[in-house]
C-alpha positions as CSV (number, residue, x, y, z in Angstrom):
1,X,-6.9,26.3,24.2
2,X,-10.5,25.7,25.2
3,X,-13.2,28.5,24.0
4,X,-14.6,29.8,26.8
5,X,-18.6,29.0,27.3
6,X,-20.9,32.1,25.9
7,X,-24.5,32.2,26.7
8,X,-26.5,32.4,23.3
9,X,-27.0,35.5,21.1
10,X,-30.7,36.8,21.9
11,X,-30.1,39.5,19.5
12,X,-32.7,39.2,16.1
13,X,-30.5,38.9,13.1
14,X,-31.7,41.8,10.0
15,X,-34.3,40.0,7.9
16,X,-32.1,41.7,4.7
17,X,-28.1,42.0,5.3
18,X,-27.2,44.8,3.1
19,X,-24.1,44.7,1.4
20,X,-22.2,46.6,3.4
21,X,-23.2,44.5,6.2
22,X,-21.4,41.5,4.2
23,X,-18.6,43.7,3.8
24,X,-18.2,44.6,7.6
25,X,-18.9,40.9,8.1
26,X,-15.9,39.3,6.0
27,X,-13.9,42.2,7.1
28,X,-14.6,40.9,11.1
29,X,-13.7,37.5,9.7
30,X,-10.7,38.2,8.7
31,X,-9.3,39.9,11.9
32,X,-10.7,37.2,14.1
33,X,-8.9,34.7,12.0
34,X,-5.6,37.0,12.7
35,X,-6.1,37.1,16.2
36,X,-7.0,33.4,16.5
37,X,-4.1,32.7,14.5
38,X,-2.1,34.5,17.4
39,X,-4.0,33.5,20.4
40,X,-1.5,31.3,22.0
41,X,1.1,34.8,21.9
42,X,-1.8,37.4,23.1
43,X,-2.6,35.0,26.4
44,X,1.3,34.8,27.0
45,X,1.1,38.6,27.3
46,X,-1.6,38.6,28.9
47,X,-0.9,36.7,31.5
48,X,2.4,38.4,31.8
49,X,0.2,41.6,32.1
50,X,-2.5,40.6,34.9
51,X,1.0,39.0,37.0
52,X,1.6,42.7,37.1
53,X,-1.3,43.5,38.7
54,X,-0.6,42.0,42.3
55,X,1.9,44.1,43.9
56,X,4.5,43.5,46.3
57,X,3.2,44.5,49.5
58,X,6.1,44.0,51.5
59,X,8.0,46.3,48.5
60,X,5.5,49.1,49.0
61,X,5.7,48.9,52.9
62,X,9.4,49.4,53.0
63,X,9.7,52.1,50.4
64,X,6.7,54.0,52.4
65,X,8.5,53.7,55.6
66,X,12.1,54.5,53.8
67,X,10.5,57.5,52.6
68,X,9.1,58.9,55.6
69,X,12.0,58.3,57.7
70,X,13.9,60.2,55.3
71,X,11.5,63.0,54.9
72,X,12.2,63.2,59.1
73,X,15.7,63.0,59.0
74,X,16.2,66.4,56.6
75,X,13.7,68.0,58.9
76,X,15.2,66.7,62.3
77,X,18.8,66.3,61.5
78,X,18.7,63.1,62.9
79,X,20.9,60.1,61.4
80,X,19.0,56.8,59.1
81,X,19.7,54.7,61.8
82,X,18.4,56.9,64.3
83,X,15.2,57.8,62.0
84,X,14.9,53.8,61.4
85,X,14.0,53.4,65.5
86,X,12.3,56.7,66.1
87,X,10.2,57.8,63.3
88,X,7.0,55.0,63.7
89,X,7.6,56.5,67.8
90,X,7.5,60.5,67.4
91,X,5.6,62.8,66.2
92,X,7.1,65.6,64.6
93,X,6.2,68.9,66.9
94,X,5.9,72.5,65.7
95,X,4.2,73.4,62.3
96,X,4.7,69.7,61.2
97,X,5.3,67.9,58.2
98,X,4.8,69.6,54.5
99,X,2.0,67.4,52.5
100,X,4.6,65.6,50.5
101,X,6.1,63.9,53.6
102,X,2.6,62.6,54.8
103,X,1.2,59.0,53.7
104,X,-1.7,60.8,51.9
105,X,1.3,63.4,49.9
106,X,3.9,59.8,49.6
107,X,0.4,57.7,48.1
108,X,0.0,60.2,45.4
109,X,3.9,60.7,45.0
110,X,3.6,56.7,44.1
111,X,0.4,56.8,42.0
112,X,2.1,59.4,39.8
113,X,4.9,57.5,39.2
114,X,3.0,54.7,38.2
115,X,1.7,56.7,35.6
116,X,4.4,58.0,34.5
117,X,5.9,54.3,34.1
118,X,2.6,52.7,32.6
119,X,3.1,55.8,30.0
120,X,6.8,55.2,29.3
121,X,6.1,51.5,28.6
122,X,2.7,52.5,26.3
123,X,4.9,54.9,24.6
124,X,2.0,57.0,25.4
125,X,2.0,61.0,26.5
126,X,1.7,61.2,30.2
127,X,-0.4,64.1,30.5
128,X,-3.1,62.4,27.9
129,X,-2.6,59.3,29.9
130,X,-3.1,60.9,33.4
131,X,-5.8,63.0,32.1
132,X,-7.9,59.9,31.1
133,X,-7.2,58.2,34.1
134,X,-8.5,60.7,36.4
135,X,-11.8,60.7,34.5
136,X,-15.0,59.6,36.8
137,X,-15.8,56.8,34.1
138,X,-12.4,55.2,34.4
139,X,-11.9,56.0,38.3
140,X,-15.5,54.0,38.8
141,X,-14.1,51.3,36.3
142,X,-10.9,51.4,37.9
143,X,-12.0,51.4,42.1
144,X,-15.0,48.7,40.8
145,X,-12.4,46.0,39.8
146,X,-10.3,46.4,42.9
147,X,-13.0,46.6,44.6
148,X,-13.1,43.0,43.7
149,X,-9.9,41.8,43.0
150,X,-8.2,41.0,45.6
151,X,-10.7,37.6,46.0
152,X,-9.6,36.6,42.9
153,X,-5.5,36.2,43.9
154,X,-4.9,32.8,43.8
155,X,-6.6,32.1,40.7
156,X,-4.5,30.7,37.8
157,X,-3.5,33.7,36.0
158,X,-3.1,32.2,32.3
159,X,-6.3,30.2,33.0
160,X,-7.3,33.9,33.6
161,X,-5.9,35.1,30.3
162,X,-7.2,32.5,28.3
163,X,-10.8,33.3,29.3
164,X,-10.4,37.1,28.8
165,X,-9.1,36.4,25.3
166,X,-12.4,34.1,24.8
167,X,-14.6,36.9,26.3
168,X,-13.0,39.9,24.0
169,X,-13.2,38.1,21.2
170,X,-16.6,36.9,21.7
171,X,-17.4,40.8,21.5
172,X,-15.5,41.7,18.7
173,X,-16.5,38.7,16.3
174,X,-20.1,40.1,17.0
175,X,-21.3,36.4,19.6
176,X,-21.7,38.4,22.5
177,X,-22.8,42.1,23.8
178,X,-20.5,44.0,25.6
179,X,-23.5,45.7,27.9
180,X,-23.0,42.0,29.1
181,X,-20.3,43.2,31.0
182,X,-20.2,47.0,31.1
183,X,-24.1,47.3,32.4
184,X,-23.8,43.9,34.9
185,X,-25.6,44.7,38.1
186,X,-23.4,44.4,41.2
187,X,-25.2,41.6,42.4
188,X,-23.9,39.8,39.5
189,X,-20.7,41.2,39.3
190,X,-19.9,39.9,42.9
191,X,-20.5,36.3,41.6
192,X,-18.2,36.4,38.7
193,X,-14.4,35.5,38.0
194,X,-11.0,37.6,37.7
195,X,-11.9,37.3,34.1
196,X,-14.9,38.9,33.5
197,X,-13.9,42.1,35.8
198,X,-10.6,42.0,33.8
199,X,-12.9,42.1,30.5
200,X,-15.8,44.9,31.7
201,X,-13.1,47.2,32.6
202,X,-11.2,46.6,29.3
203,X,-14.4,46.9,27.4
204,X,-15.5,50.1,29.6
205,X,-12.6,52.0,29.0
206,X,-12.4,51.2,25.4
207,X,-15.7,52.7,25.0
208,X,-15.4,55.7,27.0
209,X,-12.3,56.4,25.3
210,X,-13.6,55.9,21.8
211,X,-16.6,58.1,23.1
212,X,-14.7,61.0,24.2
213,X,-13.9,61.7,20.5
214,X,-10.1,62.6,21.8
215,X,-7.5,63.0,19.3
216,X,-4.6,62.5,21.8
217,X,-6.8,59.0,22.8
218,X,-7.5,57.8,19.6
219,X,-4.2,57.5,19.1
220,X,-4.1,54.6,21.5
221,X,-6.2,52.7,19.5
222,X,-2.9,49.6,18.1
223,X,-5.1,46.6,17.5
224,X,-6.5,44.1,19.8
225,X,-3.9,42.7,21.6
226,X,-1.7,45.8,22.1
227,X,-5.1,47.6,23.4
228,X,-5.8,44.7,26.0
229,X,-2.3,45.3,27.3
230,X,-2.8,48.7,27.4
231,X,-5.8,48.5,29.7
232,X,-4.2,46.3,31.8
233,X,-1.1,48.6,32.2
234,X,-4.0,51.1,33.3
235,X,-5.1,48.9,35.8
236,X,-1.7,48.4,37.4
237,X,-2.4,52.0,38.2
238,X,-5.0,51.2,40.7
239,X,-4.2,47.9,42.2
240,X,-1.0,50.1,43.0
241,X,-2.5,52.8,44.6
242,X,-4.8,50.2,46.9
243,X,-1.9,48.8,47.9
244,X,0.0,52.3,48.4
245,X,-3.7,52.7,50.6
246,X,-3.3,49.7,52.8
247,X,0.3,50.3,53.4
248,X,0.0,53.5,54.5
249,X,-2.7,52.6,56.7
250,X,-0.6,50.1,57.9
251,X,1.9,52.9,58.9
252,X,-0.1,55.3,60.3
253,X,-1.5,52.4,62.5
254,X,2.1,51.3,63.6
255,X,3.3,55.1,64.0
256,X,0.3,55.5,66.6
257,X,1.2,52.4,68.1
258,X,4.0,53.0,69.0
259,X,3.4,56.9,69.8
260,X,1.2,55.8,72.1
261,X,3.5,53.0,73.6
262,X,6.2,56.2,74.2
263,X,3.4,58.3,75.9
264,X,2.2,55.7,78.5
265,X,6.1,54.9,79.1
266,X,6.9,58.3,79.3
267,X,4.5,58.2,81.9
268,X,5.0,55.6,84.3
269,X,8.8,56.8,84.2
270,X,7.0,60.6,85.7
271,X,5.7,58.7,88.5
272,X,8.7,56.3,89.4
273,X,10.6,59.1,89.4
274,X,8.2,61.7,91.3
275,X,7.9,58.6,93.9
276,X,11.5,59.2,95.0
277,X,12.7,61.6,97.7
């Protein structure tokens, strides 16, 4: 496993270390040697973790469309396979649908979920858990790196892992500032790798949440490897709902192709037949 590159400290070491600051120090010591002894299992889970970041878009598609033609179906009375041809063609007439049947009501119906299964798997309170989410500091942290992310696909996820193991380290043992990452302009945040978004929004939350003085949140707080993972569940959360986004746009694009496909067949069929006598 290769240490990943760190620029050098400019911080001024204190011209007399008290002893609590040798204390603190040997203390640090001894849980970077812990984690280092364990690096080789923390990347394996992490890797497993960022995997879980991409998801499948062809999944989300099908389960948007699946649910809206059902939604139509108990309103219409129509049959599945009926819906299956008609619903992407129609629009629904009258008072129209509730907001739990539209793409915006379905994207939220999925985000929550999400939640609800990042919390289950955290062993975490969902209400704590959504309450934190929905926070402006980890909504920015959170639409920032997907902001980003999807450039940074095809890059070898445990390469990935490795280097985000490196960088959170290098934070916690003390070699590197976290402002490093959390206060990067965007200019430079535009040239960097999977990695280092991965690590500002890691080290972000971590701070707002230890911040925020929460006594729900600081019970989150399980030791390094356990909290990486459980920033990364977090962020599952929002590379879902971008994808939840662009699949619902993808509907809604379909549904008025198609409506508009019916309309100008609906009209040429009014003039053949007003042609005939």
């Amino acid at each position: 496993m290769r240490p990943r590159h760190q620029p050098p400290s400019t911080e001024q070491p204190s011209s007399s270390p008290s002893p609590s600051h040798y204390a603190n120090k040997k203390r640090q010591d001894n849980l970077a040697m812990e984690d280092l002894r364990h690096a080789k299992e923390a990347v394996t889970i992490f890797t497993h973790h960022i995997d879980r970041l991409q998801p499948d878009s062809h999944r989300l598609y099908k389960g948007l469309e699946q649910h809206l033609s059902t939604a139509h179906a108990r309103r219409h009375g129509s049959t599945g396979s009926d819906v299956s041809r008609k619903i992407f063609s129609k629009r629904g007439k009258g008072v129209g649908k509730s907001w739990v049947e539209t793409p915006s009501g379905l994207l939220w119906s999925h985000i929550s979920q999400t939640i609800e299964d990042v919390a289950a798997d955290q062993l975490v309170d969902p209400t704590a858990l959504k309450e934190f989410i929905s926070t402006p500091e980890i909504l920015d942290l959170g639409s920032d790196f997907v902001h980003h992310y999807r450039r940074h696909v095809t890059e070898k996820m445990n390469l990935v892992a490795e280097d985000l193991f490196f960088d959170l380290q290098s934070v916690k043992q003390g070699d590197a500032s976290a402002s490093r990452w959390t206060r990067a302009k965007s200019s430079t945040r535009a040239e960097w790798d999977l990695a280092s978004h991965l690590a500002r929004f890691v080290l972000g939350a971590d701070d707002f949440r230890k911040r925020a003085e929460r006594e729900d949140w600081n019970a989150w707080d399980r030791g390094f490897t356990a909290n990486v993972c459980f920033y990364l569940s977090i962020l599952s959360c929002f590379t879902d709902k971008d994808a939840e986004r662009r699949a619902a746009q993808e509907a809604g694009a379909l549904q008025r192709s198609s409506l508009s496909s019916s309309s100008k067949h609906s009209r040429h069929s009014g003039h053949s037949g007003g042609g005939s006598t």
